[in-house]
C-alpha positions in Angstrom: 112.0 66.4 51.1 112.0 64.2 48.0 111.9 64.2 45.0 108.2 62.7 44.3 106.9 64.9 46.6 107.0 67.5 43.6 105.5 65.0 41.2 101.7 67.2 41.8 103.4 70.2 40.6 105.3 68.3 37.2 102.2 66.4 36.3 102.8 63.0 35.8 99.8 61.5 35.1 99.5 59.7 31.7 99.8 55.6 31.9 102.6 54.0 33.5 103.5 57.9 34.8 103.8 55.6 38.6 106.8 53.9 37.0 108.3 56.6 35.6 108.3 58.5 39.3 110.5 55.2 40.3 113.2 56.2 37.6 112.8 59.7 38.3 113.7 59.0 42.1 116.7 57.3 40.8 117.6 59.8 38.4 117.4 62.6 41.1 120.5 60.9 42.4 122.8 60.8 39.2 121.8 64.6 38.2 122.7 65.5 41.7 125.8 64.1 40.2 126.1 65.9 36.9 124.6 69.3 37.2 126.1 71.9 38.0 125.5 74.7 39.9 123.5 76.7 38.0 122.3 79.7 39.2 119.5 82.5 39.1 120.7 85.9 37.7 122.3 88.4 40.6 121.5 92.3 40.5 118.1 92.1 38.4 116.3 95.3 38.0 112.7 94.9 39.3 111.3 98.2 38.8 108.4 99.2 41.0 105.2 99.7 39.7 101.8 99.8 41.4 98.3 99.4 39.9 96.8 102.3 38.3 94.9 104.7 40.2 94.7 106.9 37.0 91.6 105.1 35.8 88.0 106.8 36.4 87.6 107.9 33.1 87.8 104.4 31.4 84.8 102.9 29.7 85.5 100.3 32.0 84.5 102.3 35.0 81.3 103.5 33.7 80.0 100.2 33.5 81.2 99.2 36.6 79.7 102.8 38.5 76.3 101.6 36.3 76.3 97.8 37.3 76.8 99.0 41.2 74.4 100.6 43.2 75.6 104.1 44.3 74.9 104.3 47.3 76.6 101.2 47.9 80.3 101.5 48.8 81.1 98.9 51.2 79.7 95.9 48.9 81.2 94.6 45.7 79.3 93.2 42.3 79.6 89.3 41.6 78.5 87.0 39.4 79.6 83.3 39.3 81.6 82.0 35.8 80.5 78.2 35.9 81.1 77.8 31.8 84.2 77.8 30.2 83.6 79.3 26.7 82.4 82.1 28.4 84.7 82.5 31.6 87.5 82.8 28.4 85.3 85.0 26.8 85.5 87.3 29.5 88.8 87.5 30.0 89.1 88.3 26.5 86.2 90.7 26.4 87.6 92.4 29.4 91.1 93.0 27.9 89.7 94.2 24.5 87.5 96.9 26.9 90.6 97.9 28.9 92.0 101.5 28.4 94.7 102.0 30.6 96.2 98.7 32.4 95.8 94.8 32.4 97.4 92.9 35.5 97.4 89.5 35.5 98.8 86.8 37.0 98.5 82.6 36.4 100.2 79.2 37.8 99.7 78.0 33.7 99.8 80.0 30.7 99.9 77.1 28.2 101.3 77.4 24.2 98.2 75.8 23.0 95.1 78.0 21.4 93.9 79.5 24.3 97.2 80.8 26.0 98.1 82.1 22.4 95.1 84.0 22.0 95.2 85.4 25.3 98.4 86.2 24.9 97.5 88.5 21.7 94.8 90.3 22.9 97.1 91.2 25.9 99.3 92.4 22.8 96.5 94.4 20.6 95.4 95.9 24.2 99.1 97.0 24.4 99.4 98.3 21.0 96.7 100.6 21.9 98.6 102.2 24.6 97.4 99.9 27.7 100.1 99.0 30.8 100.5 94.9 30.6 101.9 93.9 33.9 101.8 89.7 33.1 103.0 87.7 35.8 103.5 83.8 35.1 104.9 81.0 37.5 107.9 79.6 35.8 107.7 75.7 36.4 104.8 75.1 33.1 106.7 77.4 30.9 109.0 75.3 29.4 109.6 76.0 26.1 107.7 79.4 25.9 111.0 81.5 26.9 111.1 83.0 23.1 107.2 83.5 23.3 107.1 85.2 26.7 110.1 87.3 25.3 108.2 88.3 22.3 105.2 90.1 24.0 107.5 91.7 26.6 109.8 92.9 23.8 106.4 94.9 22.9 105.9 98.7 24.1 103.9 99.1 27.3 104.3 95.2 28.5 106.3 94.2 31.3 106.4 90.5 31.8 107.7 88.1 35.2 108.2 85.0 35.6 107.8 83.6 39.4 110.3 82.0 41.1 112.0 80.6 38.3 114.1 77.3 37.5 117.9 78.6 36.3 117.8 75.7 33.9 115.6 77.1 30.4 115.8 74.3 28.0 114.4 71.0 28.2 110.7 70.3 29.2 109.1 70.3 32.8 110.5 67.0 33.9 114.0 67.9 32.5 113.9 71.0 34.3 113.3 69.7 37.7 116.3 66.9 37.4 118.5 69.4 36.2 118.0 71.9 38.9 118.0 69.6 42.0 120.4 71.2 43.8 118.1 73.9 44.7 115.1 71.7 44.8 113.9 72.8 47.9 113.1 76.0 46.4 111.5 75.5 43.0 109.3 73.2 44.6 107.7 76.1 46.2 104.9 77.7 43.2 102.8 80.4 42.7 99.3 78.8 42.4 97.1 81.9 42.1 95.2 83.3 38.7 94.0 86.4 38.4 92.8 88.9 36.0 92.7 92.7 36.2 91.6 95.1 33.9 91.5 98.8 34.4 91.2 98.4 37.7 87.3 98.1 37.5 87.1 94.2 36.6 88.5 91.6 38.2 88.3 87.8 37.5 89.6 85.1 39.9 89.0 80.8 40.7 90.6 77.9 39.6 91.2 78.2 35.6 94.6 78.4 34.5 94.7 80.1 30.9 95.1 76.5 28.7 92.3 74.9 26.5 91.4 72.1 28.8 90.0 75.2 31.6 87.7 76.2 28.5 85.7 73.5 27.3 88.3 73.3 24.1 90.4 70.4 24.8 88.4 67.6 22.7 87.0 64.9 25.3 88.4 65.9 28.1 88.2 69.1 30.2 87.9 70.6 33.4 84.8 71.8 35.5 86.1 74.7 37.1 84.6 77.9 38.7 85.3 81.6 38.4 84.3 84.4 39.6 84.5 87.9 38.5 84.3 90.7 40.8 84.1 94.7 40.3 84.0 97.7 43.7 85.7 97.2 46.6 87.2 93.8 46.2 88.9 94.8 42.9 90.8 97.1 44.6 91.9 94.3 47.5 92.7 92.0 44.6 94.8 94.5 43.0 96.6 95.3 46.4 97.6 91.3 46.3 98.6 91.4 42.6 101.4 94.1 43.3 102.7 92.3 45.8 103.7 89.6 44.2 104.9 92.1 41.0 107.3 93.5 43.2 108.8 90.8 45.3 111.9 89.1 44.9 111.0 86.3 43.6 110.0 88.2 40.0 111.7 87.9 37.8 111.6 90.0 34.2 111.4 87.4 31.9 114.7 89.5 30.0 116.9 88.2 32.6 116.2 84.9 31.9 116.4 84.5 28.3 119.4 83.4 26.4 121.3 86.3 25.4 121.5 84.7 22.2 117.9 85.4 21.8 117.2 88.8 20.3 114.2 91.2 20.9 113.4 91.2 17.1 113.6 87.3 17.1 111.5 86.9 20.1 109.2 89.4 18.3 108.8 87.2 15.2 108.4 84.0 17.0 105.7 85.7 19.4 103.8 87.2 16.1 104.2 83.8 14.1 102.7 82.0 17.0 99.7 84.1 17.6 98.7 84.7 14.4 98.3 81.0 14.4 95.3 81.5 17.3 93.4 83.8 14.6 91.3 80.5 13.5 91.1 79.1 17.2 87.9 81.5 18.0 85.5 79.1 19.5 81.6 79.8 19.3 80.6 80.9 22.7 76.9 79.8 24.6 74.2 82.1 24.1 73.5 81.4 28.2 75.6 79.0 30.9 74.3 76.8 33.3 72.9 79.9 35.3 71.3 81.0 32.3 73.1 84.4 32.2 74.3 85.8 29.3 78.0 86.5 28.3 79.8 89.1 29.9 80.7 90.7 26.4 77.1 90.6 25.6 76.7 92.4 28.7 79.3 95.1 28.8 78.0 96.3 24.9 75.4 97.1 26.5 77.1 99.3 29.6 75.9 97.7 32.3 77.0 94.2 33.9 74.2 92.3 36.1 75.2 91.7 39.2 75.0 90.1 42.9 75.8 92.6 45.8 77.5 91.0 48.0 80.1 91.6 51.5 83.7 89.7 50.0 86.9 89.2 52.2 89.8 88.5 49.7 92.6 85.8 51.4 96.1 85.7 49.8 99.1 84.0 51.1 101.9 86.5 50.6 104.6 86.0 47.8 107.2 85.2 51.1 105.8 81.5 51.4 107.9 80.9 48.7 111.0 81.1 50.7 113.1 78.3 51.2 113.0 78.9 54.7 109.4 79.9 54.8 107.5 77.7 57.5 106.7 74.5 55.3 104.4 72.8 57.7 102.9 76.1 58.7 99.0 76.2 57.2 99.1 79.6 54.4 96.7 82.6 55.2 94.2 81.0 52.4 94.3 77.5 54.4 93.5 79.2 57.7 90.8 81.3 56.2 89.3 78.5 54.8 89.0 76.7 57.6 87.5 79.5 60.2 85.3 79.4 57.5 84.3 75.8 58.0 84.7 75.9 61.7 82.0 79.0 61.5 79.4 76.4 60.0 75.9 75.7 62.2 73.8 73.7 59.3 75.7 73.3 56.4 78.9 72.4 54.6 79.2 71.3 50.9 83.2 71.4 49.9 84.6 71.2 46.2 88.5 70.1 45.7 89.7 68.2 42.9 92.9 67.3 45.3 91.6 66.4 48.5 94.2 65.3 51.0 92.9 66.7 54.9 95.0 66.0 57.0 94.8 65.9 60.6 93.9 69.9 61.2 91.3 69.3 58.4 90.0 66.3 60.0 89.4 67.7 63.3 87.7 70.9 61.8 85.3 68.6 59.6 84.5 66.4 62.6 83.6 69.8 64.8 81.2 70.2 62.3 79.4 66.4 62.4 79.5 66.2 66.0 77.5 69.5 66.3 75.3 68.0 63.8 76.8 70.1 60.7 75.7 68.2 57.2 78.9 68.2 56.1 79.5 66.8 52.1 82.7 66.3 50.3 83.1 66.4 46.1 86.3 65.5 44.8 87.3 63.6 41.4 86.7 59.3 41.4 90.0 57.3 40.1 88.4 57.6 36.9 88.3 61.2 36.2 91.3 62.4 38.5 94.3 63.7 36.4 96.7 62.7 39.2 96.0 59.5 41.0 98.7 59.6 42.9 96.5 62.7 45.0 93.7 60.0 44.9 95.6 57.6 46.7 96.5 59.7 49.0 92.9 60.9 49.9 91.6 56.8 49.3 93.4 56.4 52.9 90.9 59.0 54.8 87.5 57.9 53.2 86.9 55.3 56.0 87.5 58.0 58.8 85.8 60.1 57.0 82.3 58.0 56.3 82.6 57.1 60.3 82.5 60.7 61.3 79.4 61.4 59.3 81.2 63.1 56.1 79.4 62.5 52.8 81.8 61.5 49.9 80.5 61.9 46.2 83.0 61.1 43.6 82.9 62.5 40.3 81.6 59.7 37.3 83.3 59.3 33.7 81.6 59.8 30.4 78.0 60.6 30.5 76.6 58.8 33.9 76.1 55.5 32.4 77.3 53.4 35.4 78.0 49.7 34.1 79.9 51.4 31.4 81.8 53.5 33.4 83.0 50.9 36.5 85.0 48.9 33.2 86.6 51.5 31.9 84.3 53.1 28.7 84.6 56.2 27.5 81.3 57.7 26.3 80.8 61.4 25.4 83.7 64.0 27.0 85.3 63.6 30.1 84.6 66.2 32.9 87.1 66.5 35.3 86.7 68.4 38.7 88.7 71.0 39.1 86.6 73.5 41.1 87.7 74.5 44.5 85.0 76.0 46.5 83.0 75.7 49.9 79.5 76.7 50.3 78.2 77.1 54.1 74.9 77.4 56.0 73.7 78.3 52.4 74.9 82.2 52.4 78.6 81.6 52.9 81.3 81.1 49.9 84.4 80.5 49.0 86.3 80.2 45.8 89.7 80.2 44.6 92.6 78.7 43.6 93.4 76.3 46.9 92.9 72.5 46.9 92.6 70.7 50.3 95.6 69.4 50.3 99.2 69.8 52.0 100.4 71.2 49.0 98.5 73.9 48.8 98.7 74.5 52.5 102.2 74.5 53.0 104.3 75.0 49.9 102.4 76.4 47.2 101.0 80.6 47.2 97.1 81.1 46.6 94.3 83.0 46.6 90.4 83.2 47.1 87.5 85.1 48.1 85.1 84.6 51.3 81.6 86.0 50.1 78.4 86.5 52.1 75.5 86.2 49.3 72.8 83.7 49.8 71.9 84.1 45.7 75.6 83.3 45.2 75.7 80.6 47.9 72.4 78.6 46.2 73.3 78.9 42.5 76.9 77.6 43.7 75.3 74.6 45.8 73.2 73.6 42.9 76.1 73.4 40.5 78.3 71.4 43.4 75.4 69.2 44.2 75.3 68.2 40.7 71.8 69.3 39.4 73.7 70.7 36.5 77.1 68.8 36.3 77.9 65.0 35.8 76.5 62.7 38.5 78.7 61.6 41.0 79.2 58.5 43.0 78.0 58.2 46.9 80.7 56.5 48.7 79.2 54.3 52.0 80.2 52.2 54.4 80.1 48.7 54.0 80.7 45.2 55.6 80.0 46.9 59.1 82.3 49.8 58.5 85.5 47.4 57.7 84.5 48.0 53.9 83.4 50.6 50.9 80.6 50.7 47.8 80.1 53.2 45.5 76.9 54.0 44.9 76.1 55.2 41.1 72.7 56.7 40.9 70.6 58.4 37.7 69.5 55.1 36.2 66.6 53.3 36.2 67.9 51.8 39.6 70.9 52.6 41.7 74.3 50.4 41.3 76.3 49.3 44.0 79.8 48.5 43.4 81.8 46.3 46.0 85.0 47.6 44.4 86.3 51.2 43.6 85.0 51.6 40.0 88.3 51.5 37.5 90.8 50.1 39.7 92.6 47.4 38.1 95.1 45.1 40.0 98.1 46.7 38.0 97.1 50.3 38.9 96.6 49.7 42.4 100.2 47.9 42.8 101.9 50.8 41.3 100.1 53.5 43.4 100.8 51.6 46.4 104.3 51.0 45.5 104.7 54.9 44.9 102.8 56.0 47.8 105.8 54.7 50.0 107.8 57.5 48.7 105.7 60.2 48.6 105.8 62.5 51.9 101.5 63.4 52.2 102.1 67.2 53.1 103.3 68.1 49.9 101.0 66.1 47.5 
């Protein structure tokens, strides 16, 4: 393994971020050098706790018994979170409703606006006697020890951190030099989010909790999908939840801490902090792309509107973590994915921000063309990925791709204006793709928290659900289509196959580019350079 095969996970992105993996290969050498051997804790108490079964009297249950049909037990109550005000919103609403327990669990809980008001109303739901059961993945909270600390130190919250670096200070990059010597562990993450509340509600997809998942981040954000979920797939869900709380690789964020860092301190630094996301309340849309109202709306009134709908929750289990876990082995969420895809007689319209095949992928995608399968393929253009070293990666299969009948649409910068775009402008916010979903024969879908990609194959854990809902299945098609999102570019053949164009349409007339739009000389030499280094299953 090296060490730029973990660059996906550290998330360096910003200009000149290629270089910077050069030194950091270097660097990877001398701290081998210089650090020592720290170490994770030994003989941590992880009690066991399960979710609460305790729960039928909640308010929280009454609107999920009135939002389902009662005669109905085998089905589960969807509805599709396309916006990001309001997929925040709900999470919010949600834990403001709870009674009796909140479990949660997220790849990123950033210490921006968002992560700090989420974080307090996880608090106020505490102080009113509700079980918090938060767990984090360790690698984006650096820095946030003394914050973490401070809402555990509060009554009725437990708090984990998964599979944590034994280095604390320092930021991400820092982090990962410093703990090289067991590198081919903490390169292994826990990529799943998921919210719980009561036991009634649950809400699962691709958002991590930061302001850029949430339409808050100035110009540029991600488009991402939710979904939230109550009946029989809560429960599932909730089955997956405690089995990452209780696994070895949880750890309470106490034993973690510097012991130099005090309950009452953490308490006033967690307090300070989230009084500071008092003013960050953000107007919410009166409807979202679907034109449904907000789930708080909706729950004052008692009753939630809803899709009935079959749902098969995937998880990889909390052991693919281990360092001797099978690393080229495809996770359970992969593999369902896939017989998914392979089950396809008309139709396949995939979403991944990240999207590296590979060769299983390729031959399940080229099943699907040669039995005459549309198959079409959405992922983010050079422009509007947030890590073009995963676009270089997936640059090398658009050729095979296009020849085995695949359509490629890549996402456009600013607001569709092509010309403007190709050089480089910025106009209006920047929508990045973030979305990871899969809609087939129009009834089928999937979403969760897995990209196509090696990494999220092999080394990191996720989640998703398989539902069987032809109303979900069309509203998520139009929105992946993009008759409600940012236009895209069609990516052809050219020059008899031995070339590309990108094809920007929603003008007056549609422009062909002979060139990918945005790649300068200087940008393409430094991703090449990199790409040398960089193993392809774990980008």
């Amino acid at each position: 393994m090296t060490a730029l095969s973990f660059t996906r996970n550290i998330k360096l992105n910003a200009p000149g971020a290629s270089l910077r993996l050069i030194g950091m290969a270097l660097l990877l050498a001398l701290a081998a050098v210089l650090t020592g051997c720290a170490g994770l804790p030994a003989s941590v108490q992880r009690p066991v706790s399960q979710a609460r079964a305790d729960v039928a009297d909640t308010r929280l249950a009454a609107v999920a018994a009135a939002s389902l049909p009662a005669a109905d037990g085998q089905r589960s109550g969807l509805r599709l979170l396309p916006a990001g005000d309001q997929a925040f919103e709900a999470r919010i609403a949600l834990a403001r409703a709870a009674q009796k327990s909140i479990d949660a669990q997220y790849y990123e809980i950033a210490d921006d606006a968002s992560g700090r008001q989420f974080l307090r109303a996880l608090a106020d739901a505490a102080g009113r006697g509700v079980r918090v059961r938060l767990l984090v993945d360790d690698l984006h909270a650096a820095g946030e020890d003394a914050l973490l600390a401070g809402l555990a130190a509060r009554p009725n919250v437990e708090l984990r951190m998964f599979n944590p670096l034994a280095v604390r200070s320092g930021g991400v990059t820092q982090r990962v030099l410093r703990s090289v010597n067991e590198f081919s562990r903490i390169n292994r993450r826990m990529h799943n989010k998921l919210f719980l509340a009561d036991n009634q509600f649950a809400i699962t997809g691709g958002r991590n909790v930061a302001d850029e998942y949430f339409d808050r981040s100035g110009p540029a954000n991600f488009i991402d999908m939710d979904i939230l979920a109550a009946g029989p797939a809560v429960q599932a869900l909730s089955t997956v939840f405690d089995g990452y709380w209780n696994s070895e690789h949880a750890y309470p964020i106490q034993s973690l801490v510097a012991a130099s860092l005090t309950q009452e301190e953490a308490r006033r630094h967690f307090d300070a902090a989230v009084r500071q996301a008092e003013v960050a309340e953000f107007p919410v849309t009166a409807r979202d792309l679907l034109g449904q109202t907000s789930v708080a709306t909706q729950l004052a009134t008692g009753r939630l509107e809803l899709h009935m709908a079959a749902v098969r929750v995937i998880a990889d289990a909390p052991a693919k973590a281990d360092v001797n876990a099978q690393s080229m082995a495809d996770g359970a969420v992969m593999n369902g994915k896939l017989e998914l895809l392979q089950s396809a007689r008309s139709e396949v319209v995939l979403a991944s921000p990240y999207f590296v095949p590979g060769r299983r992928t390729l031959e399940v995608l080229k099943q699907a063309t040669d039995s005459h399968v549309r198959v079409s393929v959405m992922t983010n253009s050079l422009a509007t990925t947030d890590e073009p070293l995963v676009h270089a990666g997936y640059a090398r299969y658009r050729t095979a791709l296009l020849g085995m009948g695949v359509s490629l649409y890549e996402l456009m910068p600013g607001t569709g204006d092509a010309k403007a775009a190709a050089v480089g402008e910025r106009r209006g916010s920047l929508g990045r793709l973030h979305a990871k979903a899969a809609v087939v024969d129009g009834r089928w879908l999937y979403i969760g928290s897995m990209n196509m990609d090696r990494r999220s194959a092999h080394s990191n854990t996720e989640m998703g659900l398989i539902v069987d809902s032809p109303e979900l299945a069309g509203q998520l098609a139009s929105l992946l289509r993009g008759d409600r999102q940012p236009p895209s570019y069609e990516v052809r053949s050219a020059n008899g196959g031995q070339g590309l164009q990108w094809i920007a349409k929603g003008g007056a007339e549609p422009i062909a580019f002979a060139k990918e739009p945005n790649l300068r000389w200087g940008v393409q030499l430094r991703l090449s350079l990199v790409s040398a280094f960089v193993d392809e299953e774990l980008l």
